[in-house]
Kinemage of the C-alpha trace (Angstrom):
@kinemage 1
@onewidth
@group {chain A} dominant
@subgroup {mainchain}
@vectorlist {calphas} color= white
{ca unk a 1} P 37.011 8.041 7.525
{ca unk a 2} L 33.825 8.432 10.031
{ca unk a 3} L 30.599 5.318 8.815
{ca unk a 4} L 27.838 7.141 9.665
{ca unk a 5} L 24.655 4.532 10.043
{ca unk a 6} L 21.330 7.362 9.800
{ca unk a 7} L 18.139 5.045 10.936
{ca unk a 8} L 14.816 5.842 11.743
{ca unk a 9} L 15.499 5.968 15.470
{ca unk a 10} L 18.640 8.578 14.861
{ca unk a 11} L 17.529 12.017 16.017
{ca unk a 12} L 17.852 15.375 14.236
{ca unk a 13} L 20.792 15.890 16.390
{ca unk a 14} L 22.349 12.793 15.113
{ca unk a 15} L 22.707 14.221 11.304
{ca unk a 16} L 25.320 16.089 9.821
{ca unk a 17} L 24.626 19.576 9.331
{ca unk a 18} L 22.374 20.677 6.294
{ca unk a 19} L 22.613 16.863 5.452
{ca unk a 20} L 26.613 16.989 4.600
{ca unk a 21} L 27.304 13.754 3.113
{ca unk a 22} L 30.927 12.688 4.873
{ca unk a 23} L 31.305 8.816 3.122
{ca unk a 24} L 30.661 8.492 -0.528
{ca unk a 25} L 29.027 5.283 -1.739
{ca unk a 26} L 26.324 5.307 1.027
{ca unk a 27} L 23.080 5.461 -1.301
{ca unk a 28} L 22.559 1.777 -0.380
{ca unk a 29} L 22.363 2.480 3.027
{ca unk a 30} L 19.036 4.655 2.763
{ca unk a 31} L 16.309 2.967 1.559
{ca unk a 32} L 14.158 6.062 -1.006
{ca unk a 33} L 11.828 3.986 -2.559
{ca unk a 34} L 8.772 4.800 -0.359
{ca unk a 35} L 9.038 8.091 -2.282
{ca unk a 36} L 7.740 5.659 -5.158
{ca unk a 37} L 4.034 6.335 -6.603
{ca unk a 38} L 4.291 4.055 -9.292
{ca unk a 39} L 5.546 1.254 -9.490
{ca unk a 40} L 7.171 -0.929 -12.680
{ca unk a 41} L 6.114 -4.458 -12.787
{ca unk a 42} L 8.775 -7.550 -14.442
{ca unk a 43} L 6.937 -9.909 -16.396
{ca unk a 44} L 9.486 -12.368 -16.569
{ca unk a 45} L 7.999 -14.964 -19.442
{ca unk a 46} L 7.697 -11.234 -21.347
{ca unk a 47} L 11.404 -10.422 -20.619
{ca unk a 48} L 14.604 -11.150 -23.845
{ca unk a 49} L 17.249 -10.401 -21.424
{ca unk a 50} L 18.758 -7.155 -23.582
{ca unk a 51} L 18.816 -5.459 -20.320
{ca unk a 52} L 18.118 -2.220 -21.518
{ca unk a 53} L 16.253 -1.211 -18.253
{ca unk a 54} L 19.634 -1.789 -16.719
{ca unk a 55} L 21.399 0.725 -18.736
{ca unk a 56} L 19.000 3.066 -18.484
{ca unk a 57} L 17.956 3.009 -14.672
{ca unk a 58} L 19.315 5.852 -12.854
{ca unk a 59} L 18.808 4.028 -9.879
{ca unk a 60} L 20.574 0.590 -10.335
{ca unk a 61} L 17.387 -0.907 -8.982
{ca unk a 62} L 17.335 -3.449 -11.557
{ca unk a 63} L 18.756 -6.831 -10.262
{ca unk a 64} L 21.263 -8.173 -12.455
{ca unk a 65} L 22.661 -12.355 -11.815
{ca unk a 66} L 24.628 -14.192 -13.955
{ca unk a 67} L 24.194 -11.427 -16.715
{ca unk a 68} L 20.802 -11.829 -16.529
{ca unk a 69} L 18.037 -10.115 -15.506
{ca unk a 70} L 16.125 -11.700 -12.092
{ca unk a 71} L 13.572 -8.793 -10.645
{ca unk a 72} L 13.707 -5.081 -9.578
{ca unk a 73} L 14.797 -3.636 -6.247
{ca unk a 74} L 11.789 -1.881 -4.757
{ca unk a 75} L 13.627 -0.731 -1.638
{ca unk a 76} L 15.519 1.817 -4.333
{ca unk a 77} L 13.486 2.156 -7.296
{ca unk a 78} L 11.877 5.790 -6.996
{ca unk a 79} L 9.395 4.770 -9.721
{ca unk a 80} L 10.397 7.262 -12.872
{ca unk a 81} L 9.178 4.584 -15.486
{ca unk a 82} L 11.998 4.440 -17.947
{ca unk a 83} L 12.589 0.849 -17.653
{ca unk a 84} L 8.928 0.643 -18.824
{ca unk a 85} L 9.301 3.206 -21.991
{ca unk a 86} L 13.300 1.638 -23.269
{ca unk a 87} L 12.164 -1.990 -23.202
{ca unk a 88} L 11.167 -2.839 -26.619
{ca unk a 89} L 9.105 -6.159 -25.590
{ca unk a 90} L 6.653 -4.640 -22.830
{ca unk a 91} L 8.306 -6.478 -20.327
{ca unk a 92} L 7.186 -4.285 -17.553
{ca unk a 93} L 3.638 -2.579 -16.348
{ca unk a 94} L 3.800 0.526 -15.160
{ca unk a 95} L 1.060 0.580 -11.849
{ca unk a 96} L -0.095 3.377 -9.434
{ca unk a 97} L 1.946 1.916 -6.087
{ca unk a 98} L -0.356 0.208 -3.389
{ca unk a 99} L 0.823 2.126 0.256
């Protein structure tokens, strides 16, 4: 199966047609959360560990060692806020992102 790496310096021509996705598994290759306008902020002394923002994060931007929970990806997270409504301890602000 054809890896194809899509940076900023690949050209239009470079791009399968109509955006034709030809490996599966690539979404951490592209980076989408500069599409972010908010942003949800870990307070870590706020945090329980239930991970609920895990479950519910359609993005798997929330970092996950040793079963617990250590921070958020930001180069993924598109900023939709449900971490911030599911977690029943306020663990996270929800903030207009700084560009």
């Amino acid at each position: 199966m054809r890896k194809m790496r899509v940076t900023e310096e690949s050209t239009w021509k470079e791009l399968t047609p109509a955006g034709i996705i030809i490996d599966a598994g690539n979404a951490e290759d592209f980076k989408t959360g500069d599409w972010r306008t908010m942003r949800p902020v870990w307070h870590e002394d706020k945090c329980k560990q239930c991970l609920f923002c895990f479950y519910v994060c359609p993005d798997s931007s929330i970092k996950i060692e040793n079963g617990k929970m250590v921070g958020v990806d930001y180069d993924h997270c598109k900023g939709c806020g449900v971490c911030t409504e599911v977690c029943p301890f306020k663990a996270f602000d929800f903030v207009e992102e700084q560009k």
